[in-house]
C-alpha positions as CSV (number, residue, x, y, z in Angstrom):
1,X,-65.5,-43.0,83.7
2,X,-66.2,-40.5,80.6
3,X,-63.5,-38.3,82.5
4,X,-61.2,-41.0,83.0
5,X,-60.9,-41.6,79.4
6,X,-60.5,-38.1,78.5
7,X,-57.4,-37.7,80.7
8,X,-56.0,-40.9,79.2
9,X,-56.7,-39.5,75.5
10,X,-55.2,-35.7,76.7
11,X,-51.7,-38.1,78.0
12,X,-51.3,-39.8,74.9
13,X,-51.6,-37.3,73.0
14,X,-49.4,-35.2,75.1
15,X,-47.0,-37.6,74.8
16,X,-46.8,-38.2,71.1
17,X,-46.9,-34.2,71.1
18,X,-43.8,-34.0,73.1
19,X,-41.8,-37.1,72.0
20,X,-41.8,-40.4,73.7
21,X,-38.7,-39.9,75.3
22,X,-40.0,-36.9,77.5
23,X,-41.8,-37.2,80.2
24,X,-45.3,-35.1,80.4
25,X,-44.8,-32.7,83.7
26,X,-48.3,-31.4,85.8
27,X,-48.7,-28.3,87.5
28,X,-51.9,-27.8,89.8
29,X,-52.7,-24.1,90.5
30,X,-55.3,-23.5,93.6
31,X,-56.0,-20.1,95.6
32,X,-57.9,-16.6,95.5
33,X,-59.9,-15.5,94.2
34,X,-62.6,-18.2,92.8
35,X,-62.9,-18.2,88.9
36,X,-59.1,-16.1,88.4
37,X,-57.9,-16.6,84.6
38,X,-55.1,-19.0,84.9
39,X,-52.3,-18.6,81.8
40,X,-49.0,-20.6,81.4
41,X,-46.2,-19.1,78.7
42,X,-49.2,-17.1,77.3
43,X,-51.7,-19.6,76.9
44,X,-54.9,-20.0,78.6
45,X,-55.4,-22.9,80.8
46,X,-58.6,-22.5,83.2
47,X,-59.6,-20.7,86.0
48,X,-59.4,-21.1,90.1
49,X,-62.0,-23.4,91.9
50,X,-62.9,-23.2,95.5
51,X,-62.0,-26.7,96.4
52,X,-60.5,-27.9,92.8
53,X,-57.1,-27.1,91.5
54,X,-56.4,-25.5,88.1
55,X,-54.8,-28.8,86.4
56,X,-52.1,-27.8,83.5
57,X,-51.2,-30.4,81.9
58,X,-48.8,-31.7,79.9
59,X,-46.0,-29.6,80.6
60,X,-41.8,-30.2,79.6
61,X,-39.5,-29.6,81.8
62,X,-37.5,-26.4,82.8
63,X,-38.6,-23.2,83.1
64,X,-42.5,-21.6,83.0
65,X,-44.0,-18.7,82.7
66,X,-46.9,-18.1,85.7
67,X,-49.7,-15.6,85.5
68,X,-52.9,-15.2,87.0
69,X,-55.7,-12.5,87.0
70,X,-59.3,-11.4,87.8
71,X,-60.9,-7.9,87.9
72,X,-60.3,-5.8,90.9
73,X,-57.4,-7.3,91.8
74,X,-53.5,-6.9,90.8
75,X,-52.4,-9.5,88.1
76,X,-49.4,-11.9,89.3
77,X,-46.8,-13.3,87.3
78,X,-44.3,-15.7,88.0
79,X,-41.8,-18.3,87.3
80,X,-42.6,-21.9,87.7
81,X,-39.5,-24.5,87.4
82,X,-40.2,-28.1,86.6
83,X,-37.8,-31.1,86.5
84,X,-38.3,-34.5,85.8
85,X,-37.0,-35.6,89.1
86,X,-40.8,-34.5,90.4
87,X,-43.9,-34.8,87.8
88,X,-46.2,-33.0,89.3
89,X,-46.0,-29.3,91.0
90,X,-48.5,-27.7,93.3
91,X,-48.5,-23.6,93.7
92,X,-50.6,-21.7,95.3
93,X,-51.5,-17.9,94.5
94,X,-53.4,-15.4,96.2
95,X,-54.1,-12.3,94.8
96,X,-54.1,-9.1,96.4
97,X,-56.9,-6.5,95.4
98,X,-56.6,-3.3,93.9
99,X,-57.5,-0.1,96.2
100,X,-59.9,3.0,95.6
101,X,-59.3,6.8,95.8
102,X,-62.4,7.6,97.9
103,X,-61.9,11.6,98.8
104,X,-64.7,11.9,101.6
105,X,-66.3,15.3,102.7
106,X,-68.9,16.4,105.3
107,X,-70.7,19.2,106.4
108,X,-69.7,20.1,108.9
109,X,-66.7,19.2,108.4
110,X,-64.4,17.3,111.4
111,X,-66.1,14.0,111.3
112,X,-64.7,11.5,112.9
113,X,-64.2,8.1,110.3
114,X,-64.3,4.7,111.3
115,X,-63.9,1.8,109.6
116,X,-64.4,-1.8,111.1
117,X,-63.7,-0.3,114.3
118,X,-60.9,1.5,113.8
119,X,-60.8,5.4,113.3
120,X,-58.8,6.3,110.3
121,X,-59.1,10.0,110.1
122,X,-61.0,13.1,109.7
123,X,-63.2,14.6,107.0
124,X,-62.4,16.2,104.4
125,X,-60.1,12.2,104.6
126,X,-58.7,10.8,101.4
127,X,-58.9,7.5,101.5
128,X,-56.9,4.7,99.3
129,X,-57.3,1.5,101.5
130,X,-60.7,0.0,100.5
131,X,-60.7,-2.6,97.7
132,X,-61.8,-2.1,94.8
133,X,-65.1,-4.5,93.5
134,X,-66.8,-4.6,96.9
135,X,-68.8,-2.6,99.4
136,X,-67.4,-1.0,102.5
137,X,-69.6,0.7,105.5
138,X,-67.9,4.0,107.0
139,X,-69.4,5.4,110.7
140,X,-69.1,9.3,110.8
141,X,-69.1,10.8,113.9
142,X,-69.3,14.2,115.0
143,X,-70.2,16.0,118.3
144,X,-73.9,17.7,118.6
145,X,-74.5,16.0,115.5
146,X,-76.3,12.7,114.8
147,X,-73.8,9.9,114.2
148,X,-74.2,8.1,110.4
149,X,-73.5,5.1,108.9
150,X,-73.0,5.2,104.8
151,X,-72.0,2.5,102.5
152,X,-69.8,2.9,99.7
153,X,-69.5,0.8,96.7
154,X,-65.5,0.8,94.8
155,X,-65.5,-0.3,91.5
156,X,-62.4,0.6,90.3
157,X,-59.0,2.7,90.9
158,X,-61.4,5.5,89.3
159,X,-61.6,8.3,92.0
160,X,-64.8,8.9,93.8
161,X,-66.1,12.4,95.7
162,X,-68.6,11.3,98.4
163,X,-70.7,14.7,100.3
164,X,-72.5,14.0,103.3
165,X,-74.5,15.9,105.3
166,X,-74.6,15.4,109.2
167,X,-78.1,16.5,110.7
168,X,-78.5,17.9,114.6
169,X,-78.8,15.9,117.3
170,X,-82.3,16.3,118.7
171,X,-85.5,16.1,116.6
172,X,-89.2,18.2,116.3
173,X,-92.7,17.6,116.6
174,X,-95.0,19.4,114.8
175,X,-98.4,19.4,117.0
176,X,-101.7,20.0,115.8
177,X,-104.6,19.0,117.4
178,X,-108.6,18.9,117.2
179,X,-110.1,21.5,118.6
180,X,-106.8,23.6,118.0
181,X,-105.8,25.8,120.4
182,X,-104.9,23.3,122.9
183,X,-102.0,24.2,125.4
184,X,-98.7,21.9,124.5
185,X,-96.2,21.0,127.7
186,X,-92.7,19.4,127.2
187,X,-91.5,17.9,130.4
188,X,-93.7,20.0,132.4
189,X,-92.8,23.2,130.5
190,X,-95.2,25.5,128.3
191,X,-94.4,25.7,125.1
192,X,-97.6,27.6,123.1
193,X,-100.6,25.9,122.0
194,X,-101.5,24.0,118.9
195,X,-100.5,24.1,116.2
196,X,-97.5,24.0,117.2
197,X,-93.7,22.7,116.5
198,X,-91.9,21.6,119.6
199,X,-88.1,20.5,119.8
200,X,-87.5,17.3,122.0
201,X,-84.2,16.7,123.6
202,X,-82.0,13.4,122.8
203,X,-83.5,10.8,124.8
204,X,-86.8,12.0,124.6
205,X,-89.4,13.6,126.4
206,X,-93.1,14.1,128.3
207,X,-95.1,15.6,125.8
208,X,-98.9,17.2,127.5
209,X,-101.7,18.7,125.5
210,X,-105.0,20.0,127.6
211,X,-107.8,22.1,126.8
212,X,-110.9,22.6,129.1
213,X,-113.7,20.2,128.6
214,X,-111.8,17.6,126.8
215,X,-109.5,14.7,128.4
216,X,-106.2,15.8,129.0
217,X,-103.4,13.9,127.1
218,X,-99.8,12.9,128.1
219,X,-97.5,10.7,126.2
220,X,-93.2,9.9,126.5
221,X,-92.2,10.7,122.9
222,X,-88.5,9.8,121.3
223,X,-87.5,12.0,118.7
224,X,-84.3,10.2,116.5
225,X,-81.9,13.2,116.3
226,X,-82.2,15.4,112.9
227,X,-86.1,13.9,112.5
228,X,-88.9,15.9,112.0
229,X,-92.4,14.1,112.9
230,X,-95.9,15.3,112.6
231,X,-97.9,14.3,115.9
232,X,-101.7,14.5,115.0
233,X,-104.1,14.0,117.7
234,X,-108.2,14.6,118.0
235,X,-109.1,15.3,121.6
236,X,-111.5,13.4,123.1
237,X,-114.3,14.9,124.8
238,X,-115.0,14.3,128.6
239,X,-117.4,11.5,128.9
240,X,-121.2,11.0,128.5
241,X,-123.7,9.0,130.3
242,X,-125.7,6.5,128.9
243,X,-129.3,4.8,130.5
244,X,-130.7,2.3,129.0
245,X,-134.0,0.9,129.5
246,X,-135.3,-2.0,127.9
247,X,-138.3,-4.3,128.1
248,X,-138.3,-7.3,128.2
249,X,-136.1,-5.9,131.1
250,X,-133.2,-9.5,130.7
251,X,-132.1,-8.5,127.3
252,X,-129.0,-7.7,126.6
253,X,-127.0,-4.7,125.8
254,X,-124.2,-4.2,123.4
255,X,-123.0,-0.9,122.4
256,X,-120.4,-0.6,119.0
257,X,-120.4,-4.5,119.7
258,X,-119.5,-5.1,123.4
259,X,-122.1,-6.8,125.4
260,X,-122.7,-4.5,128.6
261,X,-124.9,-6.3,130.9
262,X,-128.8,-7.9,130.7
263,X,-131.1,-5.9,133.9
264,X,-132.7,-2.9,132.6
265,X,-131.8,-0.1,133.0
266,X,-128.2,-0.5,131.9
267,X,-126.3,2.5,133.2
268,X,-122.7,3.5,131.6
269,X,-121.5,6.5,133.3
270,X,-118.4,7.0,131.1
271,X,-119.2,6.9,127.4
272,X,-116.7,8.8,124.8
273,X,-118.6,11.4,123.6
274,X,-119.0,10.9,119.4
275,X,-121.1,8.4,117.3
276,X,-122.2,4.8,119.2
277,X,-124.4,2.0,118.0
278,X,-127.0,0.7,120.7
279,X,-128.0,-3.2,120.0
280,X,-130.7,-4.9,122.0
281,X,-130.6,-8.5,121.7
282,X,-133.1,-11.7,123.4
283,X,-134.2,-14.9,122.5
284,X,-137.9,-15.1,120.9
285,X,-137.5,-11.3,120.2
286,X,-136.4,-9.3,116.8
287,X,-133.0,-7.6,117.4
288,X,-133.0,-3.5,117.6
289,X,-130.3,-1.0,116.4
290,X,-130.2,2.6,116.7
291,X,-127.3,5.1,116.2
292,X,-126.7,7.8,118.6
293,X,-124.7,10.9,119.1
294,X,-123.6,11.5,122.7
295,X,-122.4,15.5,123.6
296,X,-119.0,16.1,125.7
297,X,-120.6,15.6,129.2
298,X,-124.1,14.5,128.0
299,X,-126.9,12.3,129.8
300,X,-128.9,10.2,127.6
301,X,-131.5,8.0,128.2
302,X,-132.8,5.1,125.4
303,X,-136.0,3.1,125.7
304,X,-136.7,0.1,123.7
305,X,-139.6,-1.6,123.5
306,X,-138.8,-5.3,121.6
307,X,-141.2,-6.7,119.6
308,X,-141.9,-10.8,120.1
309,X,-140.5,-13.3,117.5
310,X,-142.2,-16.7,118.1
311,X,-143.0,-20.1,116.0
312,X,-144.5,-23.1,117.2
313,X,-143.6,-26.9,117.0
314,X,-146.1,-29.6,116.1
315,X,-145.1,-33.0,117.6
316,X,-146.5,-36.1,116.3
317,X,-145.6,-39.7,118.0
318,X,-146.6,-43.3,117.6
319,X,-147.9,-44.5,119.5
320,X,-149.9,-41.5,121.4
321,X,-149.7,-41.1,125.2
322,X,-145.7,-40.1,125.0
323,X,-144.2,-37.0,127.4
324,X,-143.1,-34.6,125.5
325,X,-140.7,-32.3,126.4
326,X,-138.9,-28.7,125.1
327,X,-134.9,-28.3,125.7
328,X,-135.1,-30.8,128.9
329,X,-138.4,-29.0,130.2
330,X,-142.0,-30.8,130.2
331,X,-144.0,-29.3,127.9
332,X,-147.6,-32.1,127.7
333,X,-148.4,-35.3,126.5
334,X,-149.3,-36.1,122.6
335,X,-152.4,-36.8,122.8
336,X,-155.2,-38.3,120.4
337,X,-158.3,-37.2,120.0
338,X,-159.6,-40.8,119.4
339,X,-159.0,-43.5,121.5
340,X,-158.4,-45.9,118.4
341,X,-156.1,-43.9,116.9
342,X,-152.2,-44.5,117.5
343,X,-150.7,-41.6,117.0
344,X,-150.8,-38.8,119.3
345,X,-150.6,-35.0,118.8
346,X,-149.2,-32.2,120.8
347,X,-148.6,-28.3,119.5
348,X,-145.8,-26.5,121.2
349,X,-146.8,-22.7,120.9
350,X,-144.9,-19.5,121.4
351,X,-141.5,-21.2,120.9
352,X,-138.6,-19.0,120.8
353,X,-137.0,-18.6,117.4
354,X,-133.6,-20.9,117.0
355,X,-132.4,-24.2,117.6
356,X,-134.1,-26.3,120.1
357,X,-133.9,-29.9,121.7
358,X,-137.3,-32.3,121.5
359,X,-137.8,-35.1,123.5
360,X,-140.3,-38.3,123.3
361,X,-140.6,-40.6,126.5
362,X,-143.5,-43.2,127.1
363,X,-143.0,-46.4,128.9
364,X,-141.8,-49.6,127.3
365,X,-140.4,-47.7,124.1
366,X,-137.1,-45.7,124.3
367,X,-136.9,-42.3,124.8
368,X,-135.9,-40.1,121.5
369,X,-135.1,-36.5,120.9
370,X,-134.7,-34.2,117.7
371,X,-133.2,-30.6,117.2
372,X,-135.9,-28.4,115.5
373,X,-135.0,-24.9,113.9
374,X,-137.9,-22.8,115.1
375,X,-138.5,-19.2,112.7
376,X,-140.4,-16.9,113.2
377,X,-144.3,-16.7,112.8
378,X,-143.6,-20.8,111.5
379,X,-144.9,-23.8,112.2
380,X,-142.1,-26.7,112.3
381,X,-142.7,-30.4,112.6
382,X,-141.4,-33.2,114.6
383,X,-142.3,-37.0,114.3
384,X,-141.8,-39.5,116.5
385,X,-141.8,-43.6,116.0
386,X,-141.2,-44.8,118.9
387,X,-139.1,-47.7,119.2
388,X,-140.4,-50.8,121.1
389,X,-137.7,-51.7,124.4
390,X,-138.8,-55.5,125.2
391,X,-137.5,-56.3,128.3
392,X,-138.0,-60.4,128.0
393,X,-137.5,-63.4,125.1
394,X,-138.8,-66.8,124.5
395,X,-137.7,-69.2,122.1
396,X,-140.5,-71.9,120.8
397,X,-139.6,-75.2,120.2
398,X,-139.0,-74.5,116.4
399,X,-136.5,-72.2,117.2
400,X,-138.5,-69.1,116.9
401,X,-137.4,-66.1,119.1
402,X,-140.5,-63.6,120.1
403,X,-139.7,-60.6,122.0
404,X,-141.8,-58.8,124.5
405,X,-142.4,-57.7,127.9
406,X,-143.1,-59.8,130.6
407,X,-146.3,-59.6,132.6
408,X,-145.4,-61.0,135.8
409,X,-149.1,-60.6,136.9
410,X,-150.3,-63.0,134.5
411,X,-147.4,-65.2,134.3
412,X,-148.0,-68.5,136.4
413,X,-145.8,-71.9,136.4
414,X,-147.4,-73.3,133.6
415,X,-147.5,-70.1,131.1
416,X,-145.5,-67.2,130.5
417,X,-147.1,-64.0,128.7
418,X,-145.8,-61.0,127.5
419,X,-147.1,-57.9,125.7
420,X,-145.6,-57.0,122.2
421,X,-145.3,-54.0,121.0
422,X,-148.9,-53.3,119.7
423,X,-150.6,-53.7,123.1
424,X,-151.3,-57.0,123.0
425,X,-150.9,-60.1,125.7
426,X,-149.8,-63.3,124.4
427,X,-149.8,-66.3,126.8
428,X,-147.0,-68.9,125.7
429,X,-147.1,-72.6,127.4
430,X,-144.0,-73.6,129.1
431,X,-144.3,-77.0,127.6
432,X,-144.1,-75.3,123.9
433,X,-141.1,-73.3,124.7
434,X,-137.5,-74.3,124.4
435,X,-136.0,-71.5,126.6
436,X,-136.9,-68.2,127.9
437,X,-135.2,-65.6,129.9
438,X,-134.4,-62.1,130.8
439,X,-133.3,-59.5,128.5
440,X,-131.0,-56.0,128.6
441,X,-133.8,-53.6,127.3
442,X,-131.2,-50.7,126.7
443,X,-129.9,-53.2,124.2
């Protein structure tokens, strides 16, 4: 709306600027480049948009002078004729650029040039084609020489000297090994021993190194034409073996970290030769580690003797009498040393250290587990209250409902009893109950 008014106020007073009488001419100037310095008789009147005209406005009729401009390219000037018989003009203008002076030279000389696919000439080339303000990519070319892209920035009609320097088309490796003095073969072919610099044909190549008593190595190595690399390699011994003996005889064996098997005696018959870690690991016992340095060809025998890591687990459950048992196995019964007493007792000894599964079962009560921790050389603690699992219900003729569980032996027509969950037998009359029935006693 603001915009609307503006163009409104710019008409009128273009209009009382060039009489009543006259009628206010447009001319819209679009093309390239984006943000060119648009000028009409001299004056300054915007600059092109992408997708918006350059709007000049008001404008008499007759003759008008055109020009346009931006760096890097060639100003344009022209005339623009305007009549009353049409209002408003379009023109559009696109603006060529201005060209470098790029004098080109390689050594050798006699590269081929190319640009964007086309070949434009030789070096040394003059070249006065690429636009200035922008960035152009050449391709030089030469025979037994490694072909090279450059990219060339022209800023301005200033001239520019560009050198470069085309490198052979193969490449070297420079060998050294450890041990030196280790024989080096390219494609099959001696060469000398190490250290050692090797040239390696375009396309690349088998490269060998072997010296007695270590493992021979052979690797396909690419080379990019005019590069120089630096191939370092320690050899590696031939390999050791390794017994080793362990008691309890199931634990397992890791060396640097990789579990190799649990029946003593582990036997590894090909070990690098070099610095190893040996770790014994089993449950209930404390973990070992010993470093150990095995000789090209060596045989080495380890012993190790684990010592025991046990704590014990105290159950306690209410009432006494309940199974208990140890990560599903039976383990006894918590027991209590009076008959009286409800709880019961039982002392699980020489429990392996970690996590473990306790379980409670005793008949009319449901069964119940925990997961003890067991550490070493400690005593850890598990209670049990058992939860009572009625399997029948009676409801008195107040409405009262008693659980319990039924004793069929003692249950005639006229009385129903059932034992609750302290032991005792309690005989109910039929004629004082209301209902009574079976009950889910999972529920």
């Amino acid at each position: 709306m603001k915009a609307k008014i503006l163009g409104f106020s710019i008409f009128a007073a273009a209009m009382m600027l060039i009489g009543a009488d006259t009628v206010p001419l447009r001319l819209d100037v679009t093309g390239q480049p984006e943000g060119a310095y648009v000028s009409v008789d001299g004056q300054h009147r915007g600059k092109l948009q992408d997708s918006v005209p350059c709007v000049v406005l008001p404008l008499t009729p007759g003759r008008h002078l055109l020009h346009v401009e931006a760096p890097n390219y060639r100003p344009l000037d022209t005339y623009i004729y305007l009549n009353e018989a049409t209002n408003w003009v379009s023109h559009a203008v696109d603006l060529e650029p201005e060209r470098g002076i790029v004098l080109l030279k390689t050594k050798p000389a006699g590269a081929a040039v190319t640009y964007k696919g086309n070949e434009i000439g030789t070096t040394p080339l003059l070249i006065t084609s690429l636009a200035c303000g922008r960035q152009h990519s050449l391709k030089l070319a030469l025979k037994g020489y490694q072909s090279k892209s450059i990219d060339l920035a022209v800023a301005s009609r200033r001239p520019i000297v560009r050198n470069e320097e085309l490198v052979f088309d193969s490449g070297i490796i420079a060998c050294t090994t450890e041990p030196s003095g280790a024989t080096v073969l390219v494609n099959g072919i001696e060469r000398g021993v190490t250290p050692l610099e090797v040239m390696i044909p375009r396309g690349g190549a088998k490269l060998t190194i072997r010296l007695d008593g270590y493992k021979e190595i052979e690797q396909s190595v690419s080379v990019a034409p005019g590069e120089r690399q630096t191939w370092e390699r320690k050899l590696e011994g031939q390999p050791a073996r390794l017994c080793v003996v362990t008691e309890p005889s199931h634990a397992k064996v890791y060396i640097d970290g990789n579990y190799q098997g649990n029946s003593s005696p582990v036997i590894l018959k090909e070990v690098s030769t070099g610095t190893h870690e040996i770790r014994i690991e089993c449950p209930g016992y404390a973990t070992e580690t010993e470093t150990i340095q095995l000789q090209n060809g060596g045989d080495e025998t380890k012993r190790f003797t684990l010592k025991r890591e046990v704590g014990c687990i105290v159950v306690t459950t209410e009432p006494s009498g309940a199974k208990i048992t140890l990560d599903g196995n039976p383990v006894g019964i918590a027991t209590s040393p009076q008959s009286t007493a409800s709880k019961g007792t039982f002392k699980i000894k020489d429990v392996a250290i970690g996590n473990h599964r306790v379980g409670v079962s005793l008949p009319k009560y449901h069964d119940d587990f925990r997961n003890v921790n067991v550490n070493a050389n400690k005593t850890e603690l598990a209670d049990f209250k058992m939860v009572f699992k009625p399997n029948f219900k009676v409801v008195l003729e107040t409405g009262e409902i008693r659980y319990g569980i039924l004793v069929e032996s003692e249950t005639t027509d006229q009385n129903i009893v059932i034992e609750n969950g302290s032991g005792t037998q309690i005989t109910y009359p039929k004629t004082m109950l209301r209902n009574w029935e079976w009950i889910n006693p999972n529920k």
